[in-house]
N, C-alpha and C positions, 0 to 999 in steps of 0.2 A: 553305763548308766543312761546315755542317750537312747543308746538303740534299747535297751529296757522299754523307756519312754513312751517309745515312739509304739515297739509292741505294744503296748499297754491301750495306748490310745486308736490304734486300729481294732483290736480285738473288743476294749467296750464299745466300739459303732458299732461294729457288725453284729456285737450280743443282744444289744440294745434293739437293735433293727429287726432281730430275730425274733425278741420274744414278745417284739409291740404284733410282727406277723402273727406268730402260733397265737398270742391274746382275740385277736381278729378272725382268726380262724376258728376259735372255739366259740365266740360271739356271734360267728357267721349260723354255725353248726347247729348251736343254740334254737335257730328260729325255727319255726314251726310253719310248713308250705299251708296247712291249712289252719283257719280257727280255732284257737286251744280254748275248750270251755272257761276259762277264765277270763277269755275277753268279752264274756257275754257284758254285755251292758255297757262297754266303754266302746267297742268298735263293733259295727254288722259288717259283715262278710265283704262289702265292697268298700267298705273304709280300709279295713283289713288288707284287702289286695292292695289298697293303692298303698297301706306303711309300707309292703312287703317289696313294692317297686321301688319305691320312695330309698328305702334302705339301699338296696341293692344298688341303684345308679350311684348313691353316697359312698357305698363302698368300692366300687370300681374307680371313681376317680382318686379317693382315698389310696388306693393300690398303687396310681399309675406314680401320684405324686409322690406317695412317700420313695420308690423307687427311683427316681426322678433325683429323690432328693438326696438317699442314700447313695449311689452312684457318684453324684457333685461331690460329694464329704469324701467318699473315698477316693476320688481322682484330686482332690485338692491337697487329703494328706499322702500320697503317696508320691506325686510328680513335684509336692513341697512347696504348694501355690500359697498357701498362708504365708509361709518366708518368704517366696519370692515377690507377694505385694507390699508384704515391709522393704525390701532392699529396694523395689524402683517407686516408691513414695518415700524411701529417704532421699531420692535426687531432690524432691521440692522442697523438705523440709527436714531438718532435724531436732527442730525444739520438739521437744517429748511431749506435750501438751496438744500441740496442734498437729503431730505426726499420728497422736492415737485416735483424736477426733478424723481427722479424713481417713485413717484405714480405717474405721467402726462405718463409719458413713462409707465407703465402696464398698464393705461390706454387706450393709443394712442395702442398700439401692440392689444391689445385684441380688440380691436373696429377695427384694420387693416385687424386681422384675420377673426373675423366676415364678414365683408364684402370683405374679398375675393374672396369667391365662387361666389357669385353675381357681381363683376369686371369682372371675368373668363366668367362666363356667357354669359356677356355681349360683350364680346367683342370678344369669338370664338365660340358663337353659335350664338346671335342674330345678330350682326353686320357682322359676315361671310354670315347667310343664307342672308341676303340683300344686298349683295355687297361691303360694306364699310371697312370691315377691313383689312388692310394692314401688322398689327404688327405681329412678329413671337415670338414666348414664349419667344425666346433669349433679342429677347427688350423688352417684359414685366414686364422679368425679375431684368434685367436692369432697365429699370424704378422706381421699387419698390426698388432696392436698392440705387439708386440715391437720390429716396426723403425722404428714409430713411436717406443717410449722411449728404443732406442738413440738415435736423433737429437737428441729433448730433452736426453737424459746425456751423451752425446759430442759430437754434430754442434753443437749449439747452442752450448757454451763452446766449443769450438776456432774452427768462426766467428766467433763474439762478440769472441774474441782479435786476430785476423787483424782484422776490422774496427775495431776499438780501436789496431794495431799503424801501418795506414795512416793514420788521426787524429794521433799522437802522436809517429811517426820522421819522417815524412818520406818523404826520401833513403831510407834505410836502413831503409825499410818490407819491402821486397821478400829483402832477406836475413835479417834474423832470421825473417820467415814461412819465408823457406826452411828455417833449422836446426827448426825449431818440425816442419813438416811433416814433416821429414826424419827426424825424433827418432820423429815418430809413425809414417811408415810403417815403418822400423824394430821399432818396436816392438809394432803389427800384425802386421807378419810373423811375427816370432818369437811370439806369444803370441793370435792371432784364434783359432787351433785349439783352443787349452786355454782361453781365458775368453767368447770368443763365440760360436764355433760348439754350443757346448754348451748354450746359449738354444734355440737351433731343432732340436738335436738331440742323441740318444743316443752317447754313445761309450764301448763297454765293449770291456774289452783282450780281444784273442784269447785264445782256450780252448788251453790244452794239447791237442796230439793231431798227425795226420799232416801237418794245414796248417801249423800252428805249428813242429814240429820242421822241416819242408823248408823254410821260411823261414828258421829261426833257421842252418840250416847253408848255406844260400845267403848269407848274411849274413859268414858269420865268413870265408864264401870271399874276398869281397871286400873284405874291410873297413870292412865297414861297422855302429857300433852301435848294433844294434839296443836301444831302451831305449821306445819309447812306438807301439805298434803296435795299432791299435781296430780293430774292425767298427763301423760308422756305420747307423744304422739308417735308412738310405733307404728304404726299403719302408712306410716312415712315411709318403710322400709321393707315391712314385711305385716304377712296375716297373723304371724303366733304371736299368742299373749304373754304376759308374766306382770309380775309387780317386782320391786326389791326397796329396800330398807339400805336407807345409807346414812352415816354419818353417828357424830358424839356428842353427849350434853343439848344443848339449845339447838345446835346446829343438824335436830334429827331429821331425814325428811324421808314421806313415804311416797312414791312414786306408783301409780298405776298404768297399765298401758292402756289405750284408747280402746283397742282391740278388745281387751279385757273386759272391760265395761261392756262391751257390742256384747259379747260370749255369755257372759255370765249374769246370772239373775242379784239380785242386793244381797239376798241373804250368802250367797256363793260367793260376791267379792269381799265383805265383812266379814266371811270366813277368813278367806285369802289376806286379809289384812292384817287377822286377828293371829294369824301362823308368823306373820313377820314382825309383831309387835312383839312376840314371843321370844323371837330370835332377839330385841333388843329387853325384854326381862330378863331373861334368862343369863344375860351379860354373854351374849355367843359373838358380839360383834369386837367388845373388849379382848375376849379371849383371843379371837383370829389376830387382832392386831398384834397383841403382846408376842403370842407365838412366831409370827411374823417376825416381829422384830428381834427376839433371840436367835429365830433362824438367819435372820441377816447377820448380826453377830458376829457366828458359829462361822458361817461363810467369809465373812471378811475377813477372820483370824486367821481361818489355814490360806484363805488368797493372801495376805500378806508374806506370809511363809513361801509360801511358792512360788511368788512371783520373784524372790527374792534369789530365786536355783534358776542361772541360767540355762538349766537343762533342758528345760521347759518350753523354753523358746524354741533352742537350737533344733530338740527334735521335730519341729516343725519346719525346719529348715533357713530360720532365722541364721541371723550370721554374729549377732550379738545379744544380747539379754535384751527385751523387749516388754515394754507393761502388755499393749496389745495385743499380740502372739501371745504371749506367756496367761492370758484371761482367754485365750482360746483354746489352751489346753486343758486350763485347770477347768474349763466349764466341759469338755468332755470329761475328762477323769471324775470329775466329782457330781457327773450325771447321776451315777446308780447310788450316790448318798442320797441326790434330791429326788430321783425315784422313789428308796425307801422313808423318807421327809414326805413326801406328797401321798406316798399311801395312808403313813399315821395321820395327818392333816385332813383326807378323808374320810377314813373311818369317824375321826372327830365330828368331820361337818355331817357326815349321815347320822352319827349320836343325837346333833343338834336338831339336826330336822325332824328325828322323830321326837323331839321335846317339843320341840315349836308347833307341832301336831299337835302333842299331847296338852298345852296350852290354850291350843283355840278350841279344840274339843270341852277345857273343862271351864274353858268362860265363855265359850257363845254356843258353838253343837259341834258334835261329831259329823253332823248326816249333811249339812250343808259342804263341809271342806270338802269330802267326798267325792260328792258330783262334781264340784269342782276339778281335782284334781281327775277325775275322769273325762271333763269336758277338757280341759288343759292337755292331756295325753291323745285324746281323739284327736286332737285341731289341729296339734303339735305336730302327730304321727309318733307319738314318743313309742320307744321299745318297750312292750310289755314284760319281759321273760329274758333277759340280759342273761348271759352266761354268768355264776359266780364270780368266775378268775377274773374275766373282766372287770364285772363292780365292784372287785377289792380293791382290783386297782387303779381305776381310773373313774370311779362314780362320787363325784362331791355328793349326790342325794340318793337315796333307796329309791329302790325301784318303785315304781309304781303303786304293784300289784302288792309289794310288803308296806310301803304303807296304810296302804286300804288297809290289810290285817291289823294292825299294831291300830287305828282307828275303831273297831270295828270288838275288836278283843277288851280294849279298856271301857 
């Protein structure tokens, strides 16, 4: 049964590894070396070259790491590195609580380290040589210690709980973890925007004037209260824009990027506004959480199950049944469930988008969101002509180019 296991657990890395390549390979394939007449009018010719470089360097470092990355996993489950860091951090401790916090934590540091050079990379070679990066080392820096303390302050007691919870219930491990999770993404939701996101960034309410008034009567059009409306100051970090819509009940709030505003004309951000207001008519924001949270559930049910087969451990090379080993196997084995989970989840959230389209089109215009969304993919460098296989599986939004149609046709 072990060595079952253990196959089992080598052979999904390497599946897994295999068909994120061939995914990439047909997305590579996909592109077009020269101008495909449908980029008329979102990219000319030398915007064009530069997405097509732009891509290309993302995708080579994307190559080196994920290979980088696959390598580590299979020398760690092969030589039995996951058991052998539980047997020498049982010298310092054995309470089960504080054993699975410091193996998650040399775990998280060592995976941090790893991919830092590749962060670095990316963000003061690639994203400098094209324009886009805004961040200076001092808020990098910053950054990385910030979601380091979040984790200490939050990630560490809610853990801590959750492995305390499996110790002490039992049976009945796996549901109270569910209300516990559930309470918090919950409560995430409604409040990440006003107490965490203001860590990493600036948010000051819209100024009085021609954006604000067209907002505020676009708003009362549809009913919807407007009460917490920022500029976010993205331009802190980088050139690309976005907006997003966060939170529940009173606690809605709409977020624009600074950037945004630079880019786009009143009636293009109104647009842009009018598509996220959509997503909170249309109930897409209740839905993701709901789903969210049965998918949590779902997961915590069979994790109680298995955590409970010291199999699970052992073929990792643990020496005794293990909460933390025994959550790193079952998070590879039950990879290709949350594969198939994140594909339906997407499908969903590309449904939604094209509602949240179809919303701002039928209460403000079609022809404004438009430009929009072609000024957004120009500026971005976004992929025109994504490979199908790809965007089934890995695209939370429609492409571009099928949005404009599904716009353009109603």
């Amino acid at each position: 049964m072990i060595q079952l296991i253990y196959i089992a657990i080598i052979a999904i890395t390497v599946v897994d590894f295999v068909i994120d390549k061939v995914l990439d390979f047909l997305n590579d394939r996909a592109k077009s070396p020269t101008m495909p007449p449908e980029a008329d009018g979102i990219y000319d010719s030398e915007r064009y070259a530069k997405w097509l470089a732009y891509d290309k360097a993302n995708s080579r470092v994307g190559v080196i790491s994920s290979s980088i990355s696959i390598l580590l996993s299979l020398a760690m489950l092969i030589f039995g590195g996951f058991g052998w860091l539980d047997i020498k951090l049982r010298q310092f401790t054995e309470q089960p609580v504080l054993l699975a916090l410091l193996y998650f934590a040399v775990i998280g540091i060592a995976s941090s380290i790893i991919s830092l050079p590749f962060s670095v990379y990316n963000t003061f070679v690639i994203e400098e040589k094209f324009g886009f990066n805004k961040t200076t080392v001092k808020t990098f820096v910053i950054d990385i210690v910030k979601g380091a303390a979040l984790s200490i302050v939050i990630g560490a007691p809610l853990g801590g709980l959750i492995v305390w919870l499996f110790y002490e219930l039992g049976d009945a491990f796996w549901i109270v973890s569910w209300i516990i999770m559930s309470v918090f993404s919950v409560f995430m939701t409604m409040f990440a925007a006003t107490w965490i996101m203001p860590l990493f960034n600036k948010f000051t309410p819209l100024k009085e004037g021609e954006l604000r008034t067209a907002i505020e009567v676009y708003c009362e059009k549809v009913g919807f209260k407007l009460n917490r409306l920022f500029v976010m100051d993205g331009s802190k970090r980088s050139a690309k824009s976005n907006a997003f819509f966060s939170g529940l009940g009173p606690k809605k709030t709409i977020a624009l990027y600074d950037t945004l505003i630079e880019q786009q004309t009143t009636e293009e951000i109104v647009a842009v506004l009018a598509h996220e207001i959509g997503h909170y008519k249309k109930q897409h924001t209740r839905q993701s959480l709901v789903l969210g949270v049965l998918q949590t559930g779902a997961m915590l049910f069979l994790l109680g199950i298995f955590l409970r087969m010291p199999e699970f451990s052992l073929a990792l090379g643990a020496e005794q049944m293990s909460f933390h080993v025994g959550v790193i196997a079952f998070g590879i084995i039950f990879s290709p469930i949350s594969t198939f989970i994140g594909i339906g989840m997407n499908i969903l959230s590309r449904k939604n988008e094209f509602e949240a389209d179809a919303f701002a089109k039928e209460t403000y215009a079609g022809a404004p969101l438009a430009s929009a969304l072609k000024k957004l993919t120009a500026e971005n460098l976004g992929n025109l002509k994504p490979h199908p296989a790809y965007v089934f599986v890995h695209y939370s939004h429609p492409p571009v180019l099928e949005r404009l149609k599904h716009l353009s046709d109603r």
